[in-house]
N, CA, C and O atoms as a Maestro MAE file, in Angstrom:
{
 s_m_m2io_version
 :::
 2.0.0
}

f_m_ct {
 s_m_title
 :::
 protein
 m_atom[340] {
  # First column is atom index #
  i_m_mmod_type
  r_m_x_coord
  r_m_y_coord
  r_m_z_coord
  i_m_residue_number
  s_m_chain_name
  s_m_pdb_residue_name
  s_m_pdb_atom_name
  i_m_atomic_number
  :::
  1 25 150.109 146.213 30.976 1 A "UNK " " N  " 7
  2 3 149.494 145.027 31.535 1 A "UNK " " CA " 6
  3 2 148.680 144.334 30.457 1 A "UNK " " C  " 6
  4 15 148.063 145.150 29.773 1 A "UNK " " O  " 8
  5 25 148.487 143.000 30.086 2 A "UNK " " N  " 7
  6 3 147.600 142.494 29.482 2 A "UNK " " CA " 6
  7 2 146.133 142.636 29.508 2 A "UNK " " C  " 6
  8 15 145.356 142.710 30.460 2 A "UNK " " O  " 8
  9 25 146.004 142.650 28.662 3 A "UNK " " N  " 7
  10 3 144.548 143.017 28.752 3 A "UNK " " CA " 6
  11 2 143.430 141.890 29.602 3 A "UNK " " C  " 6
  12 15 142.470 142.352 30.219 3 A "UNK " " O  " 8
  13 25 143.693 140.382 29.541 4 A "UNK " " N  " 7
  14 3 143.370 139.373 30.289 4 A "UNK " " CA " 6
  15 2 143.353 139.627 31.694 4 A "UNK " " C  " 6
  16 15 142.361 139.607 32.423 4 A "UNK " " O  " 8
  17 25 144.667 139.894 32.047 5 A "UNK " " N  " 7
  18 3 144.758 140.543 33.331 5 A "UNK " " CA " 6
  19 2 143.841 141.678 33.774 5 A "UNK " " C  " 6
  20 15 143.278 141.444 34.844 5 A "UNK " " O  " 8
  21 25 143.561 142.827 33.221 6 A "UNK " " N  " 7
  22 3 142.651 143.537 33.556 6 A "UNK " " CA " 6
  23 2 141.206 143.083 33.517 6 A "UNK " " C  " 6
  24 15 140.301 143.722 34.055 6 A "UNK " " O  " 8
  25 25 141.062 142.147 32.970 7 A "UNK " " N  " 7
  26 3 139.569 141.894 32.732 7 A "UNK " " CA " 6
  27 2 139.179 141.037 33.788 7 A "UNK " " C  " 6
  28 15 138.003 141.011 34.151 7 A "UNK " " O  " 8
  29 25 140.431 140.021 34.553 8 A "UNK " " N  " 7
  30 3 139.908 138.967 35.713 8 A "UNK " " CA " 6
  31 2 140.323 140.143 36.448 8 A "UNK " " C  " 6
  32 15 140.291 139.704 37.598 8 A "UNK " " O  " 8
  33 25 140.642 141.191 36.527 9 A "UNK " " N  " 7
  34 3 140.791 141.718 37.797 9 A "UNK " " CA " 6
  35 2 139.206 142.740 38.074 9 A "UNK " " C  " 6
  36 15 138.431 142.904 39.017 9 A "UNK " " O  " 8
  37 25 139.298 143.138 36.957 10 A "UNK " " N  " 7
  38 3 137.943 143.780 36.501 10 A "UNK " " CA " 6
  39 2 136.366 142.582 37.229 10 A "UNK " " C  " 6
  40 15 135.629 143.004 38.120 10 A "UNK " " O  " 8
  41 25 136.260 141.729 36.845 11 A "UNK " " N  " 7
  42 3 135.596 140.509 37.291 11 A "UNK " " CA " 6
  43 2 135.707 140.263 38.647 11 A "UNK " " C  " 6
  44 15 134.677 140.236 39.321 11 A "UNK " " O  " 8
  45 25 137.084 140.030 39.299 12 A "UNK " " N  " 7
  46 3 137.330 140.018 40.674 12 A "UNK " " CA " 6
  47 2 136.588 141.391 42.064 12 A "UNK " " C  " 6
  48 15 136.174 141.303 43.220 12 A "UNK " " O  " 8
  49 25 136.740 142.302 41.251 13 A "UNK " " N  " 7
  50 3 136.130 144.098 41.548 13 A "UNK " " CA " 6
  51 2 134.812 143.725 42.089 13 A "UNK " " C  " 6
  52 15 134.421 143.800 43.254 13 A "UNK " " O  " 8
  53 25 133.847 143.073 40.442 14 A "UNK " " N  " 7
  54 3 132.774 142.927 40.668 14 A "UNK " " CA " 6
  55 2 131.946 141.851 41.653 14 A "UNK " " C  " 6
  56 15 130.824 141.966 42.147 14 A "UNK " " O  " 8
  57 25 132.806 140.892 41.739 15 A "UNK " " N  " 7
  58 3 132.233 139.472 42.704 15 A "UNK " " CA " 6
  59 2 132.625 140.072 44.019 15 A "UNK " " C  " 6
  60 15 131.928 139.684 44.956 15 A "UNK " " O  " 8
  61 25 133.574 140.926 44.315 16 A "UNK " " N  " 7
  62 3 133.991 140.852 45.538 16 A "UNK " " CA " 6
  63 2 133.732 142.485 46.141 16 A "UNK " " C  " 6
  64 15 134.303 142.903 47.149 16 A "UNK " " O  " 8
  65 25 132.816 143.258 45.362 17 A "UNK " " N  " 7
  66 3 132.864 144.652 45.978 17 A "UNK " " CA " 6
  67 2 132.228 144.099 47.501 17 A "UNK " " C  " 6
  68 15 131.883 142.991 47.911 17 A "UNK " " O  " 8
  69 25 132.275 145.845 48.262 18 A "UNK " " N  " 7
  70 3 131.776 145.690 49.417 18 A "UNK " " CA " 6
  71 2 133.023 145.076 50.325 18 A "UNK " " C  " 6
  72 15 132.598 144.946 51.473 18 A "UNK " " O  " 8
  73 25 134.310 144.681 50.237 19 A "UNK " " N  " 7
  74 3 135.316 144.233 51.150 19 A "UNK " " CA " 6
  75 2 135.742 145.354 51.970 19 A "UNK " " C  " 6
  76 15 135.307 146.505 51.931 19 A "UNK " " O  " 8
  77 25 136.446 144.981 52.549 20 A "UNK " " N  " 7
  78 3 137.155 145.974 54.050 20 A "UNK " " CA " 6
  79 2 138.646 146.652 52.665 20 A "UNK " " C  " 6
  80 15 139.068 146.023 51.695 20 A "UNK " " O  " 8
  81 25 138.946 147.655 52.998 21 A "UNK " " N  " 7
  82 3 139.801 148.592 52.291 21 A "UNK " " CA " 6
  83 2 141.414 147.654 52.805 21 A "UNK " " C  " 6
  84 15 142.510 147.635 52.244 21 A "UNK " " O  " 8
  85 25 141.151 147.273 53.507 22 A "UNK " " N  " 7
  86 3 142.211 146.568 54.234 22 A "UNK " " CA " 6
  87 2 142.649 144.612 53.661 22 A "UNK " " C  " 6
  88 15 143.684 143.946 53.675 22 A "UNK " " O  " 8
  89 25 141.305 144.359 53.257 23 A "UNK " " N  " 7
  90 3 141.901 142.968 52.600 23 A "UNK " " CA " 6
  91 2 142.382 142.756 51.722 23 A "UNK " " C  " 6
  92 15 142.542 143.591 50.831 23 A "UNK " " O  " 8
  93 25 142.849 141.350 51.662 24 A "UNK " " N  " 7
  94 3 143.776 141.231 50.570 24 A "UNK " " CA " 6
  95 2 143.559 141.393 49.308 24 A "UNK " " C  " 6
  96 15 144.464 141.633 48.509 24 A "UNK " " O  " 8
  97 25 142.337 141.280 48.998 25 A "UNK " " N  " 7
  98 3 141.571 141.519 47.174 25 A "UNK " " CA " 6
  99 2 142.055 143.082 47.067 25 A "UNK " " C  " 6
  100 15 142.676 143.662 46.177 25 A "UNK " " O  " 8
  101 25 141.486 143.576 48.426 26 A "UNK " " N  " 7
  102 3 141.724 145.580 47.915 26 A "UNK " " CA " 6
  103 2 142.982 145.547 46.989 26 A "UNK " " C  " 6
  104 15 143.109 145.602 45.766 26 A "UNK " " O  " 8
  105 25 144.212 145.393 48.435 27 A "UNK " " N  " 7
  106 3 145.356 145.614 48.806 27 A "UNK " " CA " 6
  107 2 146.131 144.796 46.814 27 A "UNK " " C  " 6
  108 15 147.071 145.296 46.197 27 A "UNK " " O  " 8
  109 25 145.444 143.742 46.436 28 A "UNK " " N  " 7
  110 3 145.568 143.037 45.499 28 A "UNK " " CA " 6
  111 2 145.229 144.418 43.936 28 A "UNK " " C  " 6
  112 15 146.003 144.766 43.044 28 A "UNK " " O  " 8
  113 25 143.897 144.820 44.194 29 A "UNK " " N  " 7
  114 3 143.575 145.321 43.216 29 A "UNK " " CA " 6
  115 2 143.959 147.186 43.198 29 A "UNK " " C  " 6
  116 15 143.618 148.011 42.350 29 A "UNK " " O  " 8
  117 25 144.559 147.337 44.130 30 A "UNK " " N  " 7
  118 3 145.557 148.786 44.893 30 A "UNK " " CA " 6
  119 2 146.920 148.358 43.824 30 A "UNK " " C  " 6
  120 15 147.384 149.017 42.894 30 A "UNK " " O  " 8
  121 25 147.263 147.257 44.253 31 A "UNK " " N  " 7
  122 3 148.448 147.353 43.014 31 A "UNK " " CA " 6
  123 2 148.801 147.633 41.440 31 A "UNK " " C  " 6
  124 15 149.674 148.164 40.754 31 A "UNK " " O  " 8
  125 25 147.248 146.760 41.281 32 A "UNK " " N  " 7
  126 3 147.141 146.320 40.410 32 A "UNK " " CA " 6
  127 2 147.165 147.780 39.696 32 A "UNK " " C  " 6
  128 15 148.095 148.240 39.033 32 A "UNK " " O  " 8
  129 25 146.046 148.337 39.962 33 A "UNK " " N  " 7
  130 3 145.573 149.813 39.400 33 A "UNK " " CA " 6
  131 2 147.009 150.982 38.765 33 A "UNK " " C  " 6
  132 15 147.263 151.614 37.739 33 A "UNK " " O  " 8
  133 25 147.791 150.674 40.444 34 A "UNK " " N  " 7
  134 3 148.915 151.836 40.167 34 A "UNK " " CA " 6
  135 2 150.131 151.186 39.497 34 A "UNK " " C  " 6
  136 15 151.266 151.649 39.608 34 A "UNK " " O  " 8
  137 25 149.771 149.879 38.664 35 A "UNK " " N  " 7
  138 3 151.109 149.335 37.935 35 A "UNK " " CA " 6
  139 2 150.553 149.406 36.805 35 A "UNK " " C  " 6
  140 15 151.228 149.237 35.789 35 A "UNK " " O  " 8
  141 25 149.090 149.695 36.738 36 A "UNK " " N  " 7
  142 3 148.447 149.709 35.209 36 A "UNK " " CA " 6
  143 2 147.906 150.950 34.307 36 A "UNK " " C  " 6
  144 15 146.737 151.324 34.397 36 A "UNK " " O  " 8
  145 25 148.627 151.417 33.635 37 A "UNK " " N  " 7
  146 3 147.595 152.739 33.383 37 A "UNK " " CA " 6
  147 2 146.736 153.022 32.651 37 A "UNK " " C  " 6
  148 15 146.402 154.141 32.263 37 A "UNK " " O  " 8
  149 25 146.227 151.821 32.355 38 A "UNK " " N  " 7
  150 3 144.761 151.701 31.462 38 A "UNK " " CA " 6
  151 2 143.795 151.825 33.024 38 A "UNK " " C  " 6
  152 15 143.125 152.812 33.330 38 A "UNK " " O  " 8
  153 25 143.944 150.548 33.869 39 A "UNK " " N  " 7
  154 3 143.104 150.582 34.860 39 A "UNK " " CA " 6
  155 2 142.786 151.535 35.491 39 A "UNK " " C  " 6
  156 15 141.663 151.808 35.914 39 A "UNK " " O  " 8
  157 25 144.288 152.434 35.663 40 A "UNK " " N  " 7
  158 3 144.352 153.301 36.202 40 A "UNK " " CA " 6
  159 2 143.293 154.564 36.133 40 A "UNK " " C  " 6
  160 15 142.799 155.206 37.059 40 A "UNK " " O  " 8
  161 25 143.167 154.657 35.106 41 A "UNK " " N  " 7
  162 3 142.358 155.706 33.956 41 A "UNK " " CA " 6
  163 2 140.607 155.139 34.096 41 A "UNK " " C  " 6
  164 15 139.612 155.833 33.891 41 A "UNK " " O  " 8
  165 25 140.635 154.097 34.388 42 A "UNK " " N  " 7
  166 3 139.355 153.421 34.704 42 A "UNK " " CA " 6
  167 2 138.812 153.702 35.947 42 A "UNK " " C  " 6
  168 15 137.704 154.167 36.215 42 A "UNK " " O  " 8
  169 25 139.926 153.290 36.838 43 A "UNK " " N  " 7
  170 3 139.342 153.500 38.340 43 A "UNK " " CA " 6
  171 2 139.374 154.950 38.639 43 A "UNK " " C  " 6
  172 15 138.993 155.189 39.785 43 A "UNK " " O  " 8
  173 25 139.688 155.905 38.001 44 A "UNK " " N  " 7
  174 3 139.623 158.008 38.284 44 A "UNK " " CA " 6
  175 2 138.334 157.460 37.714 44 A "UNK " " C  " 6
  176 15 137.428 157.128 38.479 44 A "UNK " " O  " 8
  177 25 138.214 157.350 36.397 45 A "UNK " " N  " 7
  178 3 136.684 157.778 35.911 45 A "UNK " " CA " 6
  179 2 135.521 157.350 36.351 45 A "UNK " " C  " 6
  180 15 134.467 157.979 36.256 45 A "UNK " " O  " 8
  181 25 135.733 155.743 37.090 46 A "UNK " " N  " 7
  182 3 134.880 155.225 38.290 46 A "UNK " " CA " 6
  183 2 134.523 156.056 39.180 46 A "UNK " " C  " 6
  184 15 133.355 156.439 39.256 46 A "UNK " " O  " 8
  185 25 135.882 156.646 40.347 47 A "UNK " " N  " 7
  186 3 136.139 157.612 41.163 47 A "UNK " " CA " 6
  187 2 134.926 159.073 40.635 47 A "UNK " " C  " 6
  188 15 134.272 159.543 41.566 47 A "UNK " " O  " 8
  189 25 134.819 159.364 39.972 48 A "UNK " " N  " 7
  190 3 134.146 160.561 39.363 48 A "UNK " " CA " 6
  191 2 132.971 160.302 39.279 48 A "UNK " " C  " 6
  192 15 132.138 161.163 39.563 48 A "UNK " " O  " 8
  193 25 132.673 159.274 38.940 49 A "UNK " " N  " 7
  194 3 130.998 158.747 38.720 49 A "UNK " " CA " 6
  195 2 130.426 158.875 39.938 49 A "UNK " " C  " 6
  196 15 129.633 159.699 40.394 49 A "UNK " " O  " 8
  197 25 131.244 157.420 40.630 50 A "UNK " " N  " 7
  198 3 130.337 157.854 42.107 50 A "UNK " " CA " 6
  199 2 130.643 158.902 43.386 50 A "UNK " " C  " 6
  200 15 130.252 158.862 44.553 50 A "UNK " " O  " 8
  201 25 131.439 159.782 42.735 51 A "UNK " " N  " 7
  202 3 131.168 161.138 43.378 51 A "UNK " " CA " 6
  203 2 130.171 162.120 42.928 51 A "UNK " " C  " 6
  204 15 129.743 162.981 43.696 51 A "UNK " " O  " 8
  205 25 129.705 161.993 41.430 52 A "UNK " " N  " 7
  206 3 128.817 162.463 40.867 52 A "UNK " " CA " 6
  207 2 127.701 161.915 41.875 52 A "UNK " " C  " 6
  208 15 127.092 162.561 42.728 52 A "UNK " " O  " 8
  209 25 127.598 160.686 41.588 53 A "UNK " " N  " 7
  210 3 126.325 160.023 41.914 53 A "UNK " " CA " 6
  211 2 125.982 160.116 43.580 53 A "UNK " " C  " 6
  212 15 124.887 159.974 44.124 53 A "UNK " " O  " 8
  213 25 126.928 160.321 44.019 54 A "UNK " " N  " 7
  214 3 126.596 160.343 45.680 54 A "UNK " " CA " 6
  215 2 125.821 161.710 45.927 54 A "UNK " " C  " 6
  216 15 124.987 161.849 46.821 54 A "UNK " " O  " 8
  217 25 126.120 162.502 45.211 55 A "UNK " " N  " 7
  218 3 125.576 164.136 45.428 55 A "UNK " " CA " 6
  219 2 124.091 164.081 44.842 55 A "UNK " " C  " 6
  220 15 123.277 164.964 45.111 55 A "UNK " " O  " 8
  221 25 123.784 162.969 44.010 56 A "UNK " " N  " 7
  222 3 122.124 163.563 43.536 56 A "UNK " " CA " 6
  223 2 121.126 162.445 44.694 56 A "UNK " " C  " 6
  224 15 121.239 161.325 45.192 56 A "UNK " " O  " 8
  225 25 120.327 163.385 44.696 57 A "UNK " " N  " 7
  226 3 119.004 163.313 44.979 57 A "UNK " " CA " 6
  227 2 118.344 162.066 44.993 57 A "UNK " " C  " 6
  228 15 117.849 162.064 43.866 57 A "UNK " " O  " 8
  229 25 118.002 160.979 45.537 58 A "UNK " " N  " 7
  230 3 117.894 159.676 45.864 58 A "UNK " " CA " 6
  231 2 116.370 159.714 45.324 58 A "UNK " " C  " 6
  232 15 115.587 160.437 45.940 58 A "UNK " " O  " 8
  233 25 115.756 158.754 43.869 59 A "UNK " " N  " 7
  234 3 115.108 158.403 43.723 59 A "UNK " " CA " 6
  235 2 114.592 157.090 42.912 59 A "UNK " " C  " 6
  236 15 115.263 156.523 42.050 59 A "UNK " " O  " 8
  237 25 113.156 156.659 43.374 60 A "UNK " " N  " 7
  238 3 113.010 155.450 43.076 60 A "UNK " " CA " 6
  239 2 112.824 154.911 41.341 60 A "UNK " " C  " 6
  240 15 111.975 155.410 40.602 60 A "UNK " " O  " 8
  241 25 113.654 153.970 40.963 61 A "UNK " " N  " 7
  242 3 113.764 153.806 39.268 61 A "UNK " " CA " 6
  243 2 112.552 153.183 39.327 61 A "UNK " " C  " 6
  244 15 112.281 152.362 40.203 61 A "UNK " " O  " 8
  245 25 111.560 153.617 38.180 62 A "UNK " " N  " 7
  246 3 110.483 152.357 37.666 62 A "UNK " " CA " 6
  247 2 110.878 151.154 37.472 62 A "UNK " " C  " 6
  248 15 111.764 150.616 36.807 62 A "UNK " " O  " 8
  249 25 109.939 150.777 38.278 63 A "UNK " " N  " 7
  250 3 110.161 149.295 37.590 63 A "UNK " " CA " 6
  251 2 110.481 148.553 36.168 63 A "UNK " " C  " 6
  252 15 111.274 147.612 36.188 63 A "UNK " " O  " 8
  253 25 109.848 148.978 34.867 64 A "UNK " " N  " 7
  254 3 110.175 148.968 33.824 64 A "UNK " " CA " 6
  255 2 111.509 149.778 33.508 64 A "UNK " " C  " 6
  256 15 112.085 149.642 32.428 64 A "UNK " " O  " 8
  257 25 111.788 150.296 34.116 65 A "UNK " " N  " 7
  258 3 113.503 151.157 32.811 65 A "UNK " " CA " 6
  259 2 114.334 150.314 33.946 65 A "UNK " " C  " 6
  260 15 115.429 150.170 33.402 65 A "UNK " " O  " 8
  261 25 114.414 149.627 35.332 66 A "UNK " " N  " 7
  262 3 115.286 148.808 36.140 66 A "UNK " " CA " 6
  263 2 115.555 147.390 35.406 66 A "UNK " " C  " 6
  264 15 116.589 146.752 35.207 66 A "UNK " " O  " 8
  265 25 113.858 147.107 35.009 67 A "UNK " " N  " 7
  266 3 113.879 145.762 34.870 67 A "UNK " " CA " 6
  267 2 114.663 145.983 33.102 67 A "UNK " " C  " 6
  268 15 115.279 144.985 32.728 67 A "UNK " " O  " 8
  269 25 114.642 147.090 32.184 68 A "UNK " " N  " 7
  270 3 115.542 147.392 30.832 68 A "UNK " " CA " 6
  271 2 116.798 147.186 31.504 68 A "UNK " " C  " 6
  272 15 117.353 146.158 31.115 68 A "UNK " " O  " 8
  273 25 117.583 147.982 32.602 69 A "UNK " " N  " 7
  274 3 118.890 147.857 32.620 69 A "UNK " " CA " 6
  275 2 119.414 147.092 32.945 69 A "UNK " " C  " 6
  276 15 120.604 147.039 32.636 69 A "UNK " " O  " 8
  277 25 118.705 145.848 33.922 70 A "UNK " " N  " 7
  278 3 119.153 144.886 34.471 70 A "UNK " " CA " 6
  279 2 119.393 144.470 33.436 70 A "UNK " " C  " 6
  280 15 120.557 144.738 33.140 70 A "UNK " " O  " 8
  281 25 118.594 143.619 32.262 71 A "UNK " " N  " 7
  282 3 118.468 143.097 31.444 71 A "UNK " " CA " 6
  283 2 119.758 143.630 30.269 71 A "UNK " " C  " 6
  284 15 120.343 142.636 29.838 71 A "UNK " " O  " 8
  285 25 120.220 144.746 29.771 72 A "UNK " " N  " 7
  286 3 121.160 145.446 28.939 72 A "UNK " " CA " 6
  287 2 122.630 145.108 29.850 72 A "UNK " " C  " 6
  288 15 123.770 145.055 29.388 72 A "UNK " " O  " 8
  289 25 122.160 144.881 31.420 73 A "UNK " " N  " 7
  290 3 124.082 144.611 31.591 73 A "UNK " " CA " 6
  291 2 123.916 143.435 32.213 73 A "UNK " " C  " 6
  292 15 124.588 143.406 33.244 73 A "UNK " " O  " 8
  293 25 123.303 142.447 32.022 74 A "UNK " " N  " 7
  294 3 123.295 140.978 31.934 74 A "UNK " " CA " 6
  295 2 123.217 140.607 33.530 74 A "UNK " " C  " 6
  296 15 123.724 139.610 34.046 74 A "UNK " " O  " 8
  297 25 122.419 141.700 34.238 75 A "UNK " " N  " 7
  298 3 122.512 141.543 35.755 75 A "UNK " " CA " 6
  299 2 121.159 140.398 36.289 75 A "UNK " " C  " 6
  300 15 120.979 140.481 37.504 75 A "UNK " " O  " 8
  301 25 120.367 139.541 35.688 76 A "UNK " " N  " 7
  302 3 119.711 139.011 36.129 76 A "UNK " " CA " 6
  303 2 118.190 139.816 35.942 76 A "UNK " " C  " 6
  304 15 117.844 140.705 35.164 76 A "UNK " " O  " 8
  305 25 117.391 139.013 37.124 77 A "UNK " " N  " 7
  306 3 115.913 140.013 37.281 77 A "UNK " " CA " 6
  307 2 116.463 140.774 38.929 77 A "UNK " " C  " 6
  308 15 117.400 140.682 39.722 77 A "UNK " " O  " 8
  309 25 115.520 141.327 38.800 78 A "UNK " " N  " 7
  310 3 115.046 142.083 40.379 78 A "UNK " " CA " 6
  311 2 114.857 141.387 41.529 78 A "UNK " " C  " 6
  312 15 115.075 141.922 42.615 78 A "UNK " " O  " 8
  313 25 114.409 140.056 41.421 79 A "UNK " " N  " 7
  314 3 114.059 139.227 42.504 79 A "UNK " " CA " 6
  315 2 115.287 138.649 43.041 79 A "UNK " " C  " 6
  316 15 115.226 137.920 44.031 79 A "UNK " " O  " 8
  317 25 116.951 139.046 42.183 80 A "UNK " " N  " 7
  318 3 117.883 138.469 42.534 80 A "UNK " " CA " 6
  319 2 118.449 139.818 43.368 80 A "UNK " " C  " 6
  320 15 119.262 139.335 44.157 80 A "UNK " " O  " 8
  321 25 118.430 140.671 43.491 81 A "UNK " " N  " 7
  322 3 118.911 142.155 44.103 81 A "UNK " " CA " 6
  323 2 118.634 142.053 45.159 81 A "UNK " " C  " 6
  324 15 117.478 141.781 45.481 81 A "UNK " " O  " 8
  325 25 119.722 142.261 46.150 82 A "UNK " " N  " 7
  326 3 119.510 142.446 47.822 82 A "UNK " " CA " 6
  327 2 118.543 143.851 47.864 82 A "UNK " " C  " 6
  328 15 118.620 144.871 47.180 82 A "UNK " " O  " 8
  329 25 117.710 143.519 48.830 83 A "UNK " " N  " 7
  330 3 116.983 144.713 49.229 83 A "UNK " " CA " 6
  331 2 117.690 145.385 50.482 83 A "UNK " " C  " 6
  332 15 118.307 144.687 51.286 83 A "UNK " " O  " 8
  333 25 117.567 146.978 50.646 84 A "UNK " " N  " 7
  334 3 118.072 147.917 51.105 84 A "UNK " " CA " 6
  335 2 117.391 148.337 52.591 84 A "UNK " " C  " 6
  336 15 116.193 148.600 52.485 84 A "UNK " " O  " 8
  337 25 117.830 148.428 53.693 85 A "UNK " " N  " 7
  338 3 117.400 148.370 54.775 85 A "UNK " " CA " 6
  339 2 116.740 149.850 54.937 85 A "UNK " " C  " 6
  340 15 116.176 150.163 55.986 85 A "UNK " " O  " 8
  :::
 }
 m_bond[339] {
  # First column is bond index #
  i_m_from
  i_m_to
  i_m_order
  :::
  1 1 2 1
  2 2 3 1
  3 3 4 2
  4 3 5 1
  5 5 6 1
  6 6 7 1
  7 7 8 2
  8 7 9 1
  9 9 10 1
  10 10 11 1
  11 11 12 2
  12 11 13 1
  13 13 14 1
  14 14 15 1
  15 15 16 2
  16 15 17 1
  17 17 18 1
  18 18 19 1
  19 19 20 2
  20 19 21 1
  21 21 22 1
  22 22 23 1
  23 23 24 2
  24 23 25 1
  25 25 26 1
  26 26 27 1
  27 27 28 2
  28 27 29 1
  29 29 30 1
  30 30 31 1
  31 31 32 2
  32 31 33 1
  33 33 34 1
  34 34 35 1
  35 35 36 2
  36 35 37 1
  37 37 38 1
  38 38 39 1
  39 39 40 2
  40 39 41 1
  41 41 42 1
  42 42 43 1
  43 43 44 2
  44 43 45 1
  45 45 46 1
  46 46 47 1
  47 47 48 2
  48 47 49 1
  49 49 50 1
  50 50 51 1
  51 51 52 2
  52 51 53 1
  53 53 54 1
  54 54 55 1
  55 55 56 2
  56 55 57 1
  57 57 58 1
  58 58 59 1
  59 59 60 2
  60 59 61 1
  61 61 62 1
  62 62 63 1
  63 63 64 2
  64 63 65 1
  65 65 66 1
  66 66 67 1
  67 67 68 2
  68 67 69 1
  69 69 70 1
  70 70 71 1
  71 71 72 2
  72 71 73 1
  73 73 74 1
  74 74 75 1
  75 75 76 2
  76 75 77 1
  77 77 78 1
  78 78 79 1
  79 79 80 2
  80 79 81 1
  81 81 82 1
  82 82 83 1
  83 83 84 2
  84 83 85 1
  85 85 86 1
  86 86 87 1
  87 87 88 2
  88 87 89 1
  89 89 90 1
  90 90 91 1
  91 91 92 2
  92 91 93 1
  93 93 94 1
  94 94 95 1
  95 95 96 2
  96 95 97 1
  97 97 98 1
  98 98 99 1
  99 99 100 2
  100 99 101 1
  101 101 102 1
  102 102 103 1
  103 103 104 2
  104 103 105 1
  105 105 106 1
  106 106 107 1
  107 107 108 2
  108 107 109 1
  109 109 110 1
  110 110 111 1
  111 111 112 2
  112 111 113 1
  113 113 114 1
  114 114 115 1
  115 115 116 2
  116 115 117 1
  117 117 118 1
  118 118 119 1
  119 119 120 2
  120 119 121 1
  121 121 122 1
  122 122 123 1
  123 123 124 2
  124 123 125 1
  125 125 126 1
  126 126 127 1
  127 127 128 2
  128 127 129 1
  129 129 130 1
  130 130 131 1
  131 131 132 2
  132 131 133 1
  133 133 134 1
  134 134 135 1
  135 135 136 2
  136 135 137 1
  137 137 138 1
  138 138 139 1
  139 139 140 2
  140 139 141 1
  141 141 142 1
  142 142 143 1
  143 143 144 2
  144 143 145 1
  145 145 146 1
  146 146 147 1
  147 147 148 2
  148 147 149 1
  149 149 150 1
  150 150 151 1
  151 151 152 2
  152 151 153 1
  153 153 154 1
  154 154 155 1
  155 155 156 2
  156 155 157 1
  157 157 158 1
  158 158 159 1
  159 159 160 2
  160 159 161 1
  161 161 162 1
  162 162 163 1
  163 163 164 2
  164 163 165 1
  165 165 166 1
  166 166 167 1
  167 167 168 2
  168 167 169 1
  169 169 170 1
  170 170 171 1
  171 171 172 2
  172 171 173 1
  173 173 174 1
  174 174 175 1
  175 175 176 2
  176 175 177 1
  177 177 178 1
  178 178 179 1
  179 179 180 2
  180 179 181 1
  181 181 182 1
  182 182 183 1
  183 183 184 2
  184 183 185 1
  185 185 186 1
  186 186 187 1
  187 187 188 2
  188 187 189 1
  189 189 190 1
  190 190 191 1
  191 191 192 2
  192 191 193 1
  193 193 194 1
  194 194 195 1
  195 195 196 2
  196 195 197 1
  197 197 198 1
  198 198 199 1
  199 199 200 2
  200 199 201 1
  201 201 202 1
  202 202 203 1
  203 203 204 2
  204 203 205 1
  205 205 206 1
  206 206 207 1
  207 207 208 2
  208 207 209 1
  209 209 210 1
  210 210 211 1
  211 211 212 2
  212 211 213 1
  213 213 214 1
  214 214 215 1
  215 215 216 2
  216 215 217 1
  217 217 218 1
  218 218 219 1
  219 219 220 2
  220 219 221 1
  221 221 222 1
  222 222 223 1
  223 223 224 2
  224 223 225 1
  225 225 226 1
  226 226 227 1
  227 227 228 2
  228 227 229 1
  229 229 230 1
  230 230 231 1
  231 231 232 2
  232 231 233 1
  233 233 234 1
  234 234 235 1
  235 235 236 2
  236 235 237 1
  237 237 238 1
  238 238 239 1
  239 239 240 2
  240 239 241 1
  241 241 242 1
  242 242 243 1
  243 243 244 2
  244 243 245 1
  245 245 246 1
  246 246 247 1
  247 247 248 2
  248 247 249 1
  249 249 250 1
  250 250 251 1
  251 251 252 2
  252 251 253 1
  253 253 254 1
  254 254 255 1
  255 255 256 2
  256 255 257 1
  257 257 258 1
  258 258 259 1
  259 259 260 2
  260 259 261 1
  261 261 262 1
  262 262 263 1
  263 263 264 2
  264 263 265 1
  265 265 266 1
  266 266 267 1
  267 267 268 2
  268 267 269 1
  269 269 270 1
  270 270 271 1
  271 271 272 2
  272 271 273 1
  273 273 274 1
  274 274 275 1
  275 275 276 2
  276 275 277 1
  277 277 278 1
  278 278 279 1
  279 279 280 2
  280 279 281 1
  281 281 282 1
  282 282 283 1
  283 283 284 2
  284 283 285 1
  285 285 286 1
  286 286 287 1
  287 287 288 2
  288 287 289 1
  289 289 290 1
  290 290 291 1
  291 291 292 2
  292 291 293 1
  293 293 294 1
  294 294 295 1
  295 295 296 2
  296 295 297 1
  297 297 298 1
  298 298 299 1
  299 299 300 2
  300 299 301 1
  301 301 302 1
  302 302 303 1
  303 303 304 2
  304 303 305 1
  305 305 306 1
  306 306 307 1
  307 307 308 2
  308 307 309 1
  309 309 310 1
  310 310 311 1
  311 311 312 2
  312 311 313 1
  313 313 314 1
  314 314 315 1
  315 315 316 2
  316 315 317 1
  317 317 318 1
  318 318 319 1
  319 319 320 2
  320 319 321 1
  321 321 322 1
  322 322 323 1
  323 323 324 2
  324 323 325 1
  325 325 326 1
  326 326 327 1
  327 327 328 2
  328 327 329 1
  329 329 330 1
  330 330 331 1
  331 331 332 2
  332 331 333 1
  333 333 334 1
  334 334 335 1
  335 335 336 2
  336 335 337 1
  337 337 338 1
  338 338 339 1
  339 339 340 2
  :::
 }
}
């Protein structure tokens, strides 16, 4: 697959997480994955992370090392982050 291609699909992932397993973006990016085996290799090691991450221990990030990472992956400030019910 082109690498272009992986990267708007990659982009598409991110604007549109949170969809039903069932719509068309999934069902779109379901293909995509098992025709690609770079992506492919991306979305296991995804898969692994947040199985890692679901198993630890839920705690609150300082404010300072949140407001570093936001900032290192170009996510905005804090005041743009949905808050958690």
């Amino acid at each position: 697959m082109a690498r272009e291609t992986c990267k708007k699909i990659l982009k598409k992932i991110c604007a549109e997480a949170g969809k039903r397993e069932s719509s068309p973006f999934c069902m779109e990016v379901r293909r995509h994955i098992e025709s690609c085996p770079d992506c492919r290799i991306q979305a296991a090691s995804l898969r692994g992370t947040l199985e890692l991450y679901w198993c630890l221990e839920r705690k609150e990030v300082p404010p300072d090392v949140s407001a570093r990472l936001r900032k290192a992956l170009n996510l905005g400030n804090d005041q743009d982050r949905p808050t958690s019910s």
